[in-house]
FIGUGU-73727 format. One record per atom (N, C-alpha, C): residue number from 0; residue in three letters; atom name; x, y, z. Coordinates in nm, 4 decimals, padded with zeros to 6 digits. Example, Ala and Ser with C-alpha at 12.3 -4.5 7.8 and 13.67 -1.06 7.14 Angstrom:
k|r|a|c1|c2|c3
0|ALA|N|01.3190|-00.5690|00.7800;
0|ALA|CA|01.2300|-00.4500|00.7800;
0|ALA|C|01.3200|-00.3300|00.7800;
1|SER|N|01.2850|-00.2250|00.7080;
1|SER|CA|01.3670|-00.1060|00.7140;
1|SER|C|01.2900|00.0030|00.7870;
! end
This chain:
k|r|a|c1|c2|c3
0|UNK|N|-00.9755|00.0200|-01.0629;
0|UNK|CA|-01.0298|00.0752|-00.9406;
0|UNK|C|-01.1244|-00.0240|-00.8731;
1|UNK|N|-01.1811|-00.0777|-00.9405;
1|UNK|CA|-01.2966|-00.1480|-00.9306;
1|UNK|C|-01.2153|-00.2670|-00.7970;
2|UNK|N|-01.1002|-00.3577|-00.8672;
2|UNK|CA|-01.0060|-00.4640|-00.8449;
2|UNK|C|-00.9725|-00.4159|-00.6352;
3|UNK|N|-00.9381|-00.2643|-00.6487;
3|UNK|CA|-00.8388|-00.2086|-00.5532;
3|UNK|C|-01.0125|-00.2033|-00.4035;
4|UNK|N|-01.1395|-00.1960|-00.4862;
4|UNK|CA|-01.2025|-00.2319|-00.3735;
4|UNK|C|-01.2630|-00.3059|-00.3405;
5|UNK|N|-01.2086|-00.4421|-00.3818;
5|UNK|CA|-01.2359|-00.5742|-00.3457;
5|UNK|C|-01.1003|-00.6116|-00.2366;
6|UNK|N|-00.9608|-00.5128|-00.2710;
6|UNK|CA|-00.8764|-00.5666|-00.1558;
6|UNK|C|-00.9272|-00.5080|-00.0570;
7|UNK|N|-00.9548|-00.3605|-00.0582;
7|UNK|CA|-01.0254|-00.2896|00.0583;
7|UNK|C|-01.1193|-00.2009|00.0427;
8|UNK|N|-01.2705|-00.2227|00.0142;
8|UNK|CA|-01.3475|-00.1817|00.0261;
8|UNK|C|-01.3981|-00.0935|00.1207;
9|UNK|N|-01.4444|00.0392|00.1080;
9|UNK|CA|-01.4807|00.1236|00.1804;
9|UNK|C|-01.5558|00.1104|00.2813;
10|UNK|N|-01.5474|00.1450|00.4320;
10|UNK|CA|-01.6751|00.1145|00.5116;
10|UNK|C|-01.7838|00.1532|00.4971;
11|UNK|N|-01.8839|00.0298|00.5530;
11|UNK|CA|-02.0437|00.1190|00.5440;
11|UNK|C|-02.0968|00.2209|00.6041;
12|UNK|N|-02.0273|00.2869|00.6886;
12|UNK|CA|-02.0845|00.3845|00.7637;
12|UNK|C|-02.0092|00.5027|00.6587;
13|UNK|N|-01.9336|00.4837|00.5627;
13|UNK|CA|-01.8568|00.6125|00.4991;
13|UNK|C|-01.7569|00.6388|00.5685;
14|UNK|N|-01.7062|00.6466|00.7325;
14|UNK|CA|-01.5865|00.6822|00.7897;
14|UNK|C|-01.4378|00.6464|00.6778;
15|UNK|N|-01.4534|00.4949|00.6709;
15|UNK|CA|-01.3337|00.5143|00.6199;
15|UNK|C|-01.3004|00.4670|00.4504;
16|UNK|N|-01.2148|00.4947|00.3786;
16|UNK|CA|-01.1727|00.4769|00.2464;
16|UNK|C|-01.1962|00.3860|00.1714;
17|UNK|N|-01.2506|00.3561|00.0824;
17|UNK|CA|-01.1861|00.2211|-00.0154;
17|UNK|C|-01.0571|00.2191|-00.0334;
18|UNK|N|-00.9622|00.1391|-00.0755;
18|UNK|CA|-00.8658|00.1164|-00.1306;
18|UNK|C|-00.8540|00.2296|-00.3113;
19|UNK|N|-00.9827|00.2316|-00.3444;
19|UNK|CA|-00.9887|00.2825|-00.4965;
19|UNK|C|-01.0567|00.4585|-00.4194;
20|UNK|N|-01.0370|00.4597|-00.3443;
20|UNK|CA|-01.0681|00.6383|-00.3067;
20|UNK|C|-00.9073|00.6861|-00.2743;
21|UNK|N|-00.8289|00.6323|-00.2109;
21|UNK|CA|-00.6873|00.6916|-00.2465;
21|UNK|C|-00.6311|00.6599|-00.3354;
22|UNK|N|-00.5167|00.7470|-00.4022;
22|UNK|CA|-00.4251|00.7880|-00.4826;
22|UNK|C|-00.3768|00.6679|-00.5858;
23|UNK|N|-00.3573|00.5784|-00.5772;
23|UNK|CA|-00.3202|00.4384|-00.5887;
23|UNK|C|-00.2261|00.4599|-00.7357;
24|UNK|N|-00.2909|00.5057|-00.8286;
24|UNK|CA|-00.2586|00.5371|-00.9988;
24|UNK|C|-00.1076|00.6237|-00.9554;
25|UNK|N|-00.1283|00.7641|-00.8720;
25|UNK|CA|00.0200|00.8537|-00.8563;
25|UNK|C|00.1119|00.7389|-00.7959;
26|UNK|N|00.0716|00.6598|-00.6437;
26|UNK|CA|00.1633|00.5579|-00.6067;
26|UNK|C|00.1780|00.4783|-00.6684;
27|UNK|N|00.1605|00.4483|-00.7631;
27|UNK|CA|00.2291|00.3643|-00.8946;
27|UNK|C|00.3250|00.4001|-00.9640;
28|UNK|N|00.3016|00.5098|-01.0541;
28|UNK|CA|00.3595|00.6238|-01.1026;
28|UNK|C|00.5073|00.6500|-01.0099;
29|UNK|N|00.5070|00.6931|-00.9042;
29|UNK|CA|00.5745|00.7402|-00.8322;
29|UNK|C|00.6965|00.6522|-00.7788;
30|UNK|N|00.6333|00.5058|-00.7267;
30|UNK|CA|00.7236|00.4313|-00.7002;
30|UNK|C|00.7638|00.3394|-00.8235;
31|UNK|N|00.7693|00.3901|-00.9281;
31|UNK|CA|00.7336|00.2927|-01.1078;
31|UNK|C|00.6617|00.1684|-01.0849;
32|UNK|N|00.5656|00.1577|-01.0562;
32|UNK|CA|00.5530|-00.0266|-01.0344;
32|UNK|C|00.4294|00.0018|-01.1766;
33|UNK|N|00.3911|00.0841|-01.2474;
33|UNK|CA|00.3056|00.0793|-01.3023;
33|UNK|C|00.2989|-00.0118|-01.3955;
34|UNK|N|00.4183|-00.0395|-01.4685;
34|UNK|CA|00.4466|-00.1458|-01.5722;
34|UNK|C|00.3969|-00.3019|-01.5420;
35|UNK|N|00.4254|-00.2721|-01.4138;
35|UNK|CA|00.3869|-00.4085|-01.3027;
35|UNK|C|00.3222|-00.4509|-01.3158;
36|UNK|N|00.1939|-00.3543|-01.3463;
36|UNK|CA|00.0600|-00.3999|-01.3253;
36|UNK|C|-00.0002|-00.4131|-01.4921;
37|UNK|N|00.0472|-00.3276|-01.5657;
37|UNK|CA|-00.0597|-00.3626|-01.7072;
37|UNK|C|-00.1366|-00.4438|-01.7598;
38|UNK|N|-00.0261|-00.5341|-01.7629;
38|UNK|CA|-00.0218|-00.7140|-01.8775;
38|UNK|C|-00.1414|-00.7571|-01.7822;
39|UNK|N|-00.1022|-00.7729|-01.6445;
39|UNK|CA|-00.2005|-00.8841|-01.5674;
39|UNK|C|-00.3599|-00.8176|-01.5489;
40|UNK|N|-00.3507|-00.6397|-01.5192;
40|UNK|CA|-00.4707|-00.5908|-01.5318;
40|UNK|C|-00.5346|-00.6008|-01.7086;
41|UNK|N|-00.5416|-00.6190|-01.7887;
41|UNK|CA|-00.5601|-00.6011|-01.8905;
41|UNK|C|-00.5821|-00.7187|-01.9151;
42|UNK|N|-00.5015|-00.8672|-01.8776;
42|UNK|CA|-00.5467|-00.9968|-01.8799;
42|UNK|C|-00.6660|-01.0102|-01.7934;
43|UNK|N|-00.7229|-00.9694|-01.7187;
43|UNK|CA|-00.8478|-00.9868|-01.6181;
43|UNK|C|-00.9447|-00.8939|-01.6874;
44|UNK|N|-00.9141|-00.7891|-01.7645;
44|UNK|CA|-01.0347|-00.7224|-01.7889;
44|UNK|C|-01.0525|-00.8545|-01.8953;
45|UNK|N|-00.9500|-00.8863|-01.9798;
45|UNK|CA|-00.9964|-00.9794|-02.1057;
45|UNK|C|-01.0572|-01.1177|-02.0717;
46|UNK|N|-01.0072|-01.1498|-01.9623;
46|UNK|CA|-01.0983|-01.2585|-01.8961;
46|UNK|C|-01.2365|-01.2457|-01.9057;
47|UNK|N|-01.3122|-01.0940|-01.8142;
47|UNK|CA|-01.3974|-01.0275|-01.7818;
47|UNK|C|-01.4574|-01.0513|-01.9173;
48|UNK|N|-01.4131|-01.0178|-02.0162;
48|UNK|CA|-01.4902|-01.0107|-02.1682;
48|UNK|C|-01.5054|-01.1596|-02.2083;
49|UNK|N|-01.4614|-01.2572|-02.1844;
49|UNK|CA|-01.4530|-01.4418|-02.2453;
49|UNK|C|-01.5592|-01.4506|-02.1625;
50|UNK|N|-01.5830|-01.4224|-01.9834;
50|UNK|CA|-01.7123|-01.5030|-01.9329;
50|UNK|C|-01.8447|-01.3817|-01.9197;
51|UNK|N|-01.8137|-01.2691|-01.9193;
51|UNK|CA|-01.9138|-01.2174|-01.9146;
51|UNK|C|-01.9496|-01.0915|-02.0105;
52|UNK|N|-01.8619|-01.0941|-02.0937;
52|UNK|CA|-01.8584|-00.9754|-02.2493;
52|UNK|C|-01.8823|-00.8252|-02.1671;
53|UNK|N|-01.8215|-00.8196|-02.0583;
53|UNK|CA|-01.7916|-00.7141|-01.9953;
53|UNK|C|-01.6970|-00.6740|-01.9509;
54|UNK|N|-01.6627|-00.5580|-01.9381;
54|UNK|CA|-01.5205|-00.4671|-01.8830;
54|UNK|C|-01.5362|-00.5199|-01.7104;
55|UNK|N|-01.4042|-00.5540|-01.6703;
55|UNK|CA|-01.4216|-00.6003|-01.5187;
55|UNK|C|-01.4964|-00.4798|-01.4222;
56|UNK|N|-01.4747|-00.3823|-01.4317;
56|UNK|CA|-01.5356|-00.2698|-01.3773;
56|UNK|C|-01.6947|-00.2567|-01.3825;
57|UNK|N|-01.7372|-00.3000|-01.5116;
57|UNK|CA|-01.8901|-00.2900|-01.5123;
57|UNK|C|-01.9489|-00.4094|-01.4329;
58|UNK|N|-01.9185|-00.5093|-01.3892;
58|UNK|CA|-01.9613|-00.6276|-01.3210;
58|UNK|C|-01.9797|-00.5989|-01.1863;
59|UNK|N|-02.0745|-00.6787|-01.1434;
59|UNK|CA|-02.1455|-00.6810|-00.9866;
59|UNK|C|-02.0383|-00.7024|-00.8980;
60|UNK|N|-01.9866|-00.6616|-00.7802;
60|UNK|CA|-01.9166|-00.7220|-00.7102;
60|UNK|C|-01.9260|-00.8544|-00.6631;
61|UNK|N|-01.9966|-00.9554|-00.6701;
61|UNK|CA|-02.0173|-01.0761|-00.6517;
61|UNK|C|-01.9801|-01.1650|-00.7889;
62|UNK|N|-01.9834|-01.0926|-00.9215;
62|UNK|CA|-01.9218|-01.0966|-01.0004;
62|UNK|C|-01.8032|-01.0943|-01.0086;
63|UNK|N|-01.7305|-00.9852|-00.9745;
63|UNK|CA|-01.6224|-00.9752|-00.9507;
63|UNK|C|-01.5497|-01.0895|-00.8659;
64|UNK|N|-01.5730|-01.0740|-00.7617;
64|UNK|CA|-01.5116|-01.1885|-00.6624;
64|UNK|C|-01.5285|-01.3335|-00.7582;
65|UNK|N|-01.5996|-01.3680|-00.8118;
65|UNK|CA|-01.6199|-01.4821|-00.8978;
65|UNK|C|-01.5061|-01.4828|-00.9863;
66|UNK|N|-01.4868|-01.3706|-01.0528;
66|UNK|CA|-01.3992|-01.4335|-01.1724;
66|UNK|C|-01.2626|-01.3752|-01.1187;
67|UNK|N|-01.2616|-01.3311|-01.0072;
67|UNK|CA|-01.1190|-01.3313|-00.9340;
67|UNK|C|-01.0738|-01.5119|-00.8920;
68|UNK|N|-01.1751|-01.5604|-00.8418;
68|UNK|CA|-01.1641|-01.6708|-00.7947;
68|UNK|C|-01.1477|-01.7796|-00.8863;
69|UNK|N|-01.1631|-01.7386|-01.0240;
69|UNK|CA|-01.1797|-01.8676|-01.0809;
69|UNK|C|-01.0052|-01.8119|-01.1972;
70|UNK|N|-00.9439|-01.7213|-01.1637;
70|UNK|CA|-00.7917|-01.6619|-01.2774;
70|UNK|C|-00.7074|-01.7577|-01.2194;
71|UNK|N|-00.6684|-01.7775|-01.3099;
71|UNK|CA|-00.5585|-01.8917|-01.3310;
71|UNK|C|-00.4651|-01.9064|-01.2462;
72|UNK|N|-00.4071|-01.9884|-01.1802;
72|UNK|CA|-00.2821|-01.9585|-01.0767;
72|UNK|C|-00.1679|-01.8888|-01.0871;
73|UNK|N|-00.1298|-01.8484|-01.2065;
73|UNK|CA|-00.0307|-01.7924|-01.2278;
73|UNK|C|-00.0453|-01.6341|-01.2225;
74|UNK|N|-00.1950|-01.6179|-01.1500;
74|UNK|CA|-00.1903|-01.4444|-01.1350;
74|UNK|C|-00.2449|-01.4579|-00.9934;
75|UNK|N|-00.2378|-01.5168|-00.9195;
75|UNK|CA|-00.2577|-01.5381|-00.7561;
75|UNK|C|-00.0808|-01.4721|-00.7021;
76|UNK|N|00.0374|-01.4589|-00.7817;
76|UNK|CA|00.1746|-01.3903|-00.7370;
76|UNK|C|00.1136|-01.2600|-00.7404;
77|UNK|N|00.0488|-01.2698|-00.8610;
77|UNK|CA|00.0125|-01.1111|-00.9125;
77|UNK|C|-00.0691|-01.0297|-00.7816;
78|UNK|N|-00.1709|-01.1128|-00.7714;
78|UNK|CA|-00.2627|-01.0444|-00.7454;
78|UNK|C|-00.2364|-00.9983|-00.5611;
79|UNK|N|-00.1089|-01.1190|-00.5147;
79|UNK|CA|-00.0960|-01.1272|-00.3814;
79|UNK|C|00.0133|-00.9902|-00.3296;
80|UNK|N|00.1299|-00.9784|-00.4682;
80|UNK|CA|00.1958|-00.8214|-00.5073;
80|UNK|C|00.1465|-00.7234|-00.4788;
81|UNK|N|-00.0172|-00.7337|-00.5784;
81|UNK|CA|-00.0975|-00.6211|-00.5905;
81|UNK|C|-00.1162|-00.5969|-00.4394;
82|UNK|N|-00.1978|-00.6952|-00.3589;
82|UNK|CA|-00.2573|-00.6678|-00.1995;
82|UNK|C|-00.1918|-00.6042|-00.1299;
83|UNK|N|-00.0802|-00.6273|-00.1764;
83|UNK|CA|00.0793|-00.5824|-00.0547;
83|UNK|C|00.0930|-00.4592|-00.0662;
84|UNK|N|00.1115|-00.3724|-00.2071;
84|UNK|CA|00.1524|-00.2650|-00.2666;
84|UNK|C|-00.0022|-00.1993|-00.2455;
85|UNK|N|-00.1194|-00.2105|-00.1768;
85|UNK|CA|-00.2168|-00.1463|-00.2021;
85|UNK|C|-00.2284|-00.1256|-00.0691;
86|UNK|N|-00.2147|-00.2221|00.0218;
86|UNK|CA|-00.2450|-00.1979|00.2020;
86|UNK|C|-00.0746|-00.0822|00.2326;
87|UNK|N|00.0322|-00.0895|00.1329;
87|UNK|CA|00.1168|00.0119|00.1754;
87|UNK|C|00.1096|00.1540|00.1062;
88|UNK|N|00.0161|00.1580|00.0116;
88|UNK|CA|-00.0314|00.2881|-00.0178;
88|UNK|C|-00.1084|00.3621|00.0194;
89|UNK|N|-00.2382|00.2362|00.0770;
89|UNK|CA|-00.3376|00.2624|00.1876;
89|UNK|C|-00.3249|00.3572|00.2998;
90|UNK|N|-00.2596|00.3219|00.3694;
90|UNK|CA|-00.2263|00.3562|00.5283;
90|UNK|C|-00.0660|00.3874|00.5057;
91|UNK|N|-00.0914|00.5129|00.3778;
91|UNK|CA|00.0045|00.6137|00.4062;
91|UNK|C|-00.0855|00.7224|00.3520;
92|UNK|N|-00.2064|00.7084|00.3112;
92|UNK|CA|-00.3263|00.8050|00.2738;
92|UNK|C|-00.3443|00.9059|00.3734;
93|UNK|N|-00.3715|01.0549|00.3549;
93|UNK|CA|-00.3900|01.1284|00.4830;
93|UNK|C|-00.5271|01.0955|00.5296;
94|UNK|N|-00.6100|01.1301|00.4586;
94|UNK|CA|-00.7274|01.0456|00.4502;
94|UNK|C|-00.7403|00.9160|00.5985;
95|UNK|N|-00.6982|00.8209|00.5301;
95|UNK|CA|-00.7116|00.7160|00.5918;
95|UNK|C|-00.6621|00.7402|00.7378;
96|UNK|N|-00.5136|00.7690|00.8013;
96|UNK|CA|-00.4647|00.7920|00.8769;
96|UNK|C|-00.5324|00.8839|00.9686;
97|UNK|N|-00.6073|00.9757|00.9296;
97|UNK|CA|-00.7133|01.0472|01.0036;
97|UNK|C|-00.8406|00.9820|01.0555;
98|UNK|N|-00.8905|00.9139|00.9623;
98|UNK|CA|-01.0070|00.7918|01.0198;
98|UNK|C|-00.9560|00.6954|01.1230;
99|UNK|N|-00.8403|00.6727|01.1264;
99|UNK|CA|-00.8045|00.5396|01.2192;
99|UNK|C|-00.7225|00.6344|01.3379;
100|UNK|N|-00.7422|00.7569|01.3417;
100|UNK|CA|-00.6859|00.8647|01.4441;
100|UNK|C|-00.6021|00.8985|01.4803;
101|UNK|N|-00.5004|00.8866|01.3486;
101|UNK|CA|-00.3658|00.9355|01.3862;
101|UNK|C|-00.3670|01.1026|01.2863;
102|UNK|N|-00.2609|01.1525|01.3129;
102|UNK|CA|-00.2385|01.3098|01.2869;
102|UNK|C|-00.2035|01.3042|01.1234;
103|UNK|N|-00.1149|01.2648|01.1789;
103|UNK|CA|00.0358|01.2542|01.0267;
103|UNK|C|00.1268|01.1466|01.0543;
104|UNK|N|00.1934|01.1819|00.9124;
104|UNK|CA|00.2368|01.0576|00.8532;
104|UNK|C|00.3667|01.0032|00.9437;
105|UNK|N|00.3990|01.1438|01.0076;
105|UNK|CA|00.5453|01.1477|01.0546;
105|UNK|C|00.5720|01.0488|01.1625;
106|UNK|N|00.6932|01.0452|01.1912;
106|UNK|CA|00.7138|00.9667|01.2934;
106|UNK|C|00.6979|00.9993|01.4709;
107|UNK|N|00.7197|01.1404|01.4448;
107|UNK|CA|00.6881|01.2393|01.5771;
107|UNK|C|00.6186|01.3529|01.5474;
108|UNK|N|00.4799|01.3867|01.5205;
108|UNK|CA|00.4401|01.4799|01.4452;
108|UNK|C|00.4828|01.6177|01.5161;
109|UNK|N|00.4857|01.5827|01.6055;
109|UNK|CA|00.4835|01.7097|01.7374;
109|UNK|C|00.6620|01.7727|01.7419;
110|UNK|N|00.7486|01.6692|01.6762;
110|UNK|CA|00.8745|01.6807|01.6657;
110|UNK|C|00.9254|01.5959|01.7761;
111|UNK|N|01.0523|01.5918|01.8010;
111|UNK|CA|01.1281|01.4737|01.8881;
111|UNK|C|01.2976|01.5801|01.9551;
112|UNK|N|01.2899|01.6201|02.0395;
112|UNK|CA|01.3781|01.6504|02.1256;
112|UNK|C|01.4580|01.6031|02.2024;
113|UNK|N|01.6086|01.5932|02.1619;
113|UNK|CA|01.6464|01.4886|02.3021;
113|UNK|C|01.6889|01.5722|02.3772;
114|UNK|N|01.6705|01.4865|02.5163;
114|UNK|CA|01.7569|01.5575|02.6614;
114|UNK|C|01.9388|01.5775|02.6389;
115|UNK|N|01.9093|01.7007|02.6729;
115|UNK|CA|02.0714|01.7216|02.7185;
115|UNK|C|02.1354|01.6005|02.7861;
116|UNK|N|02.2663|01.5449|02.7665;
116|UNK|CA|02.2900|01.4494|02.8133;
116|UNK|C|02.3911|01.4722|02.9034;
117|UNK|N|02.4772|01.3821|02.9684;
117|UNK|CA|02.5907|01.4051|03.0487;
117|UNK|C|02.7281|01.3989|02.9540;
118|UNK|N|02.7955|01.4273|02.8445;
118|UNK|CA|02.9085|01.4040|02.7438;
118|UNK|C|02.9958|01.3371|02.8677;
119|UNK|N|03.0238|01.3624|02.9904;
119|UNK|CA|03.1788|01.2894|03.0715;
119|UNK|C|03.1200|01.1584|03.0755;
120|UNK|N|03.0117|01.0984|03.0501;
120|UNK|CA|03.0230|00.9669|03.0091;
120|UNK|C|03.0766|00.9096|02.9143;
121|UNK|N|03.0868|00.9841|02.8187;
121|UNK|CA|03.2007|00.9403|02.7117;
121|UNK|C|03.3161|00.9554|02.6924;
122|UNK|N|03.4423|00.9817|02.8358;
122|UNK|CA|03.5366|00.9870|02.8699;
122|UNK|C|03.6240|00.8862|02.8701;
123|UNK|N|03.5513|00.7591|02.8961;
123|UNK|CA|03.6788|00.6224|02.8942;
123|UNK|C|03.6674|00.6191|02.7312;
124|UNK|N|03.5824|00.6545|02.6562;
124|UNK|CA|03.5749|00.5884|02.5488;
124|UNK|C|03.7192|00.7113|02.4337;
125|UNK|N|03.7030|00.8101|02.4833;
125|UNK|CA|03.7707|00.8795|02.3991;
125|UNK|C|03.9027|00.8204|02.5077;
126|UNK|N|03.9568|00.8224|02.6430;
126|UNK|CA|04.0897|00.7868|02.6537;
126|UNK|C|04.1228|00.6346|02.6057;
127|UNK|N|04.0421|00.5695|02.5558;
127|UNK|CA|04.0833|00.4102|02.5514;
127|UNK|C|04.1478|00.4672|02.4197;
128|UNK|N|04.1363|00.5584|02.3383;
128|UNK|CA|04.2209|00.5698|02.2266;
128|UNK|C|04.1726|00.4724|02.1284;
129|UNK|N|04.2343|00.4866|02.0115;
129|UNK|CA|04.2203|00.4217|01.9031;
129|UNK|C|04.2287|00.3166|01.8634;
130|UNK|N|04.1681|00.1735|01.8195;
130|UNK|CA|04.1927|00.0468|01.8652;
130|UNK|C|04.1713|-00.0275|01.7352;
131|UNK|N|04.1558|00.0260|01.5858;
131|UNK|CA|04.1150|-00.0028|01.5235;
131|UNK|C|04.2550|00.0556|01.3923;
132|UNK|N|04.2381|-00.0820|01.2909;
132|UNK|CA|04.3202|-00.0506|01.1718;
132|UNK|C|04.3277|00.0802|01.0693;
133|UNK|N|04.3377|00.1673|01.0232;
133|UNK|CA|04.3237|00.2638|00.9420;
133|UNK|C|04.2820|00.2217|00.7827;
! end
């Protein structure tokens, strides 16, 4: 949790979310990526314990950002995965989507109606007949 609000940390006024105030654990779960994440979260807490004999979570955020900055290159894929999969769990939050002033999630919340159309526009197309192999 700690990790998820260093990608997006909550605002100071409280309006809007951390990254670690929505759901993040079910959208894992849900879309399976959870496996995804173990090995490399569990390698950073153990990091966390070699420079500072602490769980990454108990450390200062300036802490944090430190020993993010100093993990090995081979978890910069990881961690760039993680950013991606967290800003698309983000801002599908109801939560969130309400702070930045939208309704819902939907695409037309209000619903989407089309106009009656004219169908005799589609008259040459049905006499041109069939033009294609079976």
């Amino acid at each position: 949790m700690a990790l998820l609000n260093l990608i997006i940390p909550p605002s100071e006024d409280g309006k809007m979310p951390g990254a670690a105030d929505v759901d993040f654990l079910t959208y894992l779960h849900k879309e399976d990526l959870f496996p995804c994440t173990n090995e490399e979260l569990l390698f950073i807490n153990k990091v966390s314990h070699e420079v500072y004999n602490q769980d990454f979570s108990a450390l200062s955020e300036s802490k944090q950002k430190q020993l993010i900055d100093k993990l090995p290159n081979k978890l910069s894929k990881f961690l760039t995965w993680l950013t991606s999969q967290v800003i698309h769990c983000y801002y599908q939050d109801d939560e969130v989507l309400r702070a930045i002033g939208l309704a819902a999630r939907t695409l037309f919340p209000e619903g989407h109606f089309l106009k009656e159309g004219d169908l005799a526009l589609l008259e040459p197309v049905y006499q041109r007949g069939k033009f294609y192999k079976d």
